[in-house]
C-alpha positions as CSV (number, residue, x, y, z in Angstrom):
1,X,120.3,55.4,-32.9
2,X,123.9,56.7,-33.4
3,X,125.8,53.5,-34.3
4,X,124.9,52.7,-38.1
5,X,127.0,49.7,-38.6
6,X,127.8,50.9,-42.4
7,X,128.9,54.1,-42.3
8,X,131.9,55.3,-40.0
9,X,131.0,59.1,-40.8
10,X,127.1,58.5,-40.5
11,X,127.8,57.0,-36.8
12,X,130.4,60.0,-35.9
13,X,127.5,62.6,-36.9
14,X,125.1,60.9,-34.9
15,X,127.8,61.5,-32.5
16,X,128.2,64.7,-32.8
17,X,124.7,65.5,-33.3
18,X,124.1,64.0,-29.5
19,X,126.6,66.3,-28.4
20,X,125.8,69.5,-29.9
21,X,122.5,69.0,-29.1
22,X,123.4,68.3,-25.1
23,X,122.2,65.4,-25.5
24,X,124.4,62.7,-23.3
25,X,124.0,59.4,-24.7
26,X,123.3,56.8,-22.3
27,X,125.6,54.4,-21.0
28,X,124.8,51.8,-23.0
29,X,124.9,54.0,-26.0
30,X,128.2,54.7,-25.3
31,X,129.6,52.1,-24.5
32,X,128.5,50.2,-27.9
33,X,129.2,53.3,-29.9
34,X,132.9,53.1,-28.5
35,X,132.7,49.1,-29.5
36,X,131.9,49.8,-32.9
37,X,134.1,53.0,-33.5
38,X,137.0,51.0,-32.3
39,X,136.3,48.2,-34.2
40,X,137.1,50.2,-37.0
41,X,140.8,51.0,-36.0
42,X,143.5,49.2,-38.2
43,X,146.0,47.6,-35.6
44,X,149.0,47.3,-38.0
45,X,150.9,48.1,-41.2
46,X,151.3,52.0,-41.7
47,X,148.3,52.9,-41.4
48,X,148.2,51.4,-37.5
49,X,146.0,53.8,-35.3
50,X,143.7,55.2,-37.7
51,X,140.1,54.5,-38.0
52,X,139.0,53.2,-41.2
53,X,135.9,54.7,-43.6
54,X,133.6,51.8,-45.1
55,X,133.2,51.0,-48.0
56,X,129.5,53.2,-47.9
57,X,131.7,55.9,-46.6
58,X,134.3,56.2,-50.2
59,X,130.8,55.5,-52.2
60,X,128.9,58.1,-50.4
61,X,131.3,60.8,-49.8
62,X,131.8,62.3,-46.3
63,X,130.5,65.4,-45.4
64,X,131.4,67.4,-42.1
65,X,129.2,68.0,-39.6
66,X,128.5,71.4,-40.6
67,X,128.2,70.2,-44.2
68,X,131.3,70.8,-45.7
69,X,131.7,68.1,-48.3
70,X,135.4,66.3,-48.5
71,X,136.8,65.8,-51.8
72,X,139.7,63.5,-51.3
73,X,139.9,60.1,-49.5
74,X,143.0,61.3,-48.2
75,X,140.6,64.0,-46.2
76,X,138.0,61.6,-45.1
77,X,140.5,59.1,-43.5
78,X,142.2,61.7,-41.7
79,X,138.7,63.5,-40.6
80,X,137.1,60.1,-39.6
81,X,140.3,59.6,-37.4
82,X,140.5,62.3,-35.6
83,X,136.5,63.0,-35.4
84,X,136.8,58.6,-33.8
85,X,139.0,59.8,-31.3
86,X,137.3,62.3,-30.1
87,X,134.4,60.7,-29.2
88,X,136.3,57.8,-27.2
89,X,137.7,60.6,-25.4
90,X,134.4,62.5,-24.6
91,X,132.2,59.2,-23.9
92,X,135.8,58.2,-21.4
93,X,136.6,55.2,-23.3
94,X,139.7,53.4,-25.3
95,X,142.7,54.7,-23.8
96,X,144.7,51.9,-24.9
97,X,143.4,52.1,-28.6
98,X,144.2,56.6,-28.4
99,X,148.0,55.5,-27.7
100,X,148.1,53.7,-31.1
101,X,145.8,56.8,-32.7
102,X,148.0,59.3,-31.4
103,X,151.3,57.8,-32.1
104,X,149.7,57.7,-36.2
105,X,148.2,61.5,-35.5
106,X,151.4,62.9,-34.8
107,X,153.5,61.4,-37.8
108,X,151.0,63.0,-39.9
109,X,151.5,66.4,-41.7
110,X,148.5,68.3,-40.5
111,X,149.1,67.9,-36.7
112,X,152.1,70.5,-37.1
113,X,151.5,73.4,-39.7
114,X,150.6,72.4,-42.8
115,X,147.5,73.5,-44.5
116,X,147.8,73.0,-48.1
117,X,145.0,71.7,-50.1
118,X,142.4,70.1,-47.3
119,X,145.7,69.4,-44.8
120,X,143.3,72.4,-43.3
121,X,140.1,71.0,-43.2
122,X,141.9,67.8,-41.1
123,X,144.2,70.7,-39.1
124,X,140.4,71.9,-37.6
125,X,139.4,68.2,-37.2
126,X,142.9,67.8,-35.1
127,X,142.1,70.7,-32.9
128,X,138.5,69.5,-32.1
129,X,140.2,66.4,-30.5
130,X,142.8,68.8,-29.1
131,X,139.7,70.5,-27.2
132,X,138.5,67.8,-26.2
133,X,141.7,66.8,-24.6
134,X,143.3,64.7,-26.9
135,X,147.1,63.8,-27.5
136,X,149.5,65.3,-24.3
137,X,150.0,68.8,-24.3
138,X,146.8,69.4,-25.8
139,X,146.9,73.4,-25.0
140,X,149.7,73.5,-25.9
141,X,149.7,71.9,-29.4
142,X,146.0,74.0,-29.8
143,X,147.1,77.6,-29.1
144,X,149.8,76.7,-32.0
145,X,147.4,75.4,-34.4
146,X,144.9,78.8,-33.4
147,X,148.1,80.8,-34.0
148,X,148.6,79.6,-37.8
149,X,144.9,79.9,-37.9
150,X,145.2,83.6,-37.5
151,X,147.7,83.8,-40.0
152,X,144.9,82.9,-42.8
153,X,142.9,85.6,-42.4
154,X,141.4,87.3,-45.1
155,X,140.2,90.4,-43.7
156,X,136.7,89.4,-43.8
157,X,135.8,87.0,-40.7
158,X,137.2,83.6,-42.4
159,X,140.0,82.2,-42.7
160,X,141.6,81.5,-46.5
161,X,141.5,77.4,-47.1
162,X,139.6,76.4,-43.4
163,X,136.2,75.9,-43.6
164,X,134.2,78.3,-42.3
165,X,131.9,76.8,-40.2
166,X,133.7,73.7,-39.3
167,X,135.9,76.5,-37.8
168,X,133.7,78.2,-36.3
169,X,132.5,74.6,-34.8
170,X,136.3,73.8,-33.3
171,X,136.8,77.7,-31.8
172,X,133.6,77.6,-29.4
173,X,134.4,74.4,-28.0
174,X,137.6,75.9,-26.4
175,X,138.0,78.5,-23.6
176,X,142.0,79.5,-24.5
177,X,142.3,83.3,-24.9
178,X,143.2,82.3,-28.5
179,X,140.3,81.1,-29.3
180,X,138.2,83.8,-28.1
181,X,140.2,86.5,-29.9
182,X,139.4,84.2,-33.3
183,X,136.1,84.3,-32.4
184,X,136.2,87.4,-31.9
185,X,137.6,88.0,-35.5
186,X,134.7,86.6,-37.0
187,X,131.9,88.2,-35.5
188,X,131.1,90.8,-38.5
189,X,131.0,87.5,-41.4
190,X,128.8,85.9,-38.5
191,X,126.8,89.1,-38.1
192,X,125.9,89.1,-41.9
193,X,124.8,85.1,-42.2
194,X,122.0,86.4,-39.4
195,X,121.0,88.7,-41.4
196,X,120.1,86.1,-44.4
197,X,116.6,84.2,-45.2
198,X,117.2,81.0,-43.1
199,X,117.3,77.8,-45.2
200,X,115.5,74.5,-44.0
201,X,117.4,71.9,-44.7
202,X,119.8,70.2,-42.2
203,X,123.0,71.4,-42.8
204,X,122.2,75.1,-43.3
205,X,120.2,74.6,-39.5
206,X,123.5,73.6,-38.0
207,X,125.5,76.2,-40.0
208,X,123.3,78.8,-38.6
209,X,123.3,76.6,-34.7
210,X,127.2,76.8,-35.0
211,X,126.8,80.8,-36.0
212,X,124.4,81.5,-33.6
213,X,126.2,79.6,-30.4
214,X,129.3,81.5,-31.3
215,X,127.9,84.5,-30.9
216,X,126.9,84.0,-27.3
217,X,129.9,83.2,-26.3
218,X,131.5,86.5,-27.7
């Protein structure tokens, strides 16, 4: 089942969890995944383009897919939006409804350079869309975001206020030369999770997934 009709995040992980594991979702799937996800755009007022949590989604927190929990409502709407828009892109759905998205994306402060506070964690959400070939110039507007990436680094395969593995995540689903050299950078702090006791439950399995599909591509 991926939609669950009430939870926004839960439906986007099923998602997600489709696609990471190769899974492609059947036509039907999609298309009534796209129906729901779209239902939950707002069409006007300020906030016209994003895609709203529930109510399940503020009581329940939101976590990333790689576990990350968000600590601010400001971080979930922005995280939900972007994460929404990616998967109308990658099932080849709502181009109408992206044009209102995007137009909201781009007035926001994370989709140029700002990374205060969890204005990171939604910068890495932006450039998973950005892969997948959201907003125009998507290259483009990615290599930049990769460039202030690099400028976080803290010497030891991560990257100051991104999350780690959520980063990790957005880097291996993109081929620029950028992206690889990031990679790259945090082979060593990759090297050394390996070389823990695995833990069992879900998230730390798709922490290590994420590690461990990283490292094949490098």
């Amino acid at each position: 089942m991926i939609v669950h009709h009430d939870s926004l995040a839960a439906t986007l992980d099923a998602v997600n969890k489709a696609l990471f594991d190769g899974r492609s979702p059947s036509k039907a799937e999609r298309e009534e995944a796209a129906r729901w996800i779209a239902g939950r755009q707002v069409k006007g007022g300020r906030q016209a383009g994003l895609f709203a949590p529930t109510d399940d989604d503020y009581q329940e927190g939101v976590r990333l897919f790689t576990g990350e929990r968000l600590r601010t409502k400001l971080a979930a709407r922005n995280i939900l939006t972007t994460e929404a828009a990616r998967a109308l892109v990658l099932f080849g759905m709502g181009e109408d409804i992206l044009e209102r998205t995007n137009r909201w994306l781009l007035e926001q402060c994370f989709a140029s350079t700002c990374t205060v506070g969890e204005c990171a964690h939604s910068t890495v959400g932006l450039m998973r869309y950005l892969a997948a070939g959201g907003l125009n110039d998507s290259e483009k507007r990615l290599n930049a975001h990769i460039a202030v990436l690099s400028q976080h680094r803290d010497g030891k395969g991560r990257w100051g206020r991104f999350p780690f593995y959520y980063t990790l995540l957005a880097l291996s689903e993109s081929d620029l030369p950028a992206a690889v050299e990031e990679m790259r950078y945090a082979i060593p702090a990759c090297e050394r999770l390996l070389r823990r006791s695995p833990k069992g439950d879900l998230f730390a399995l798709r922490q290590r997934a994420v590690v461990e599909r990283l490292l094949s591509r490098c």
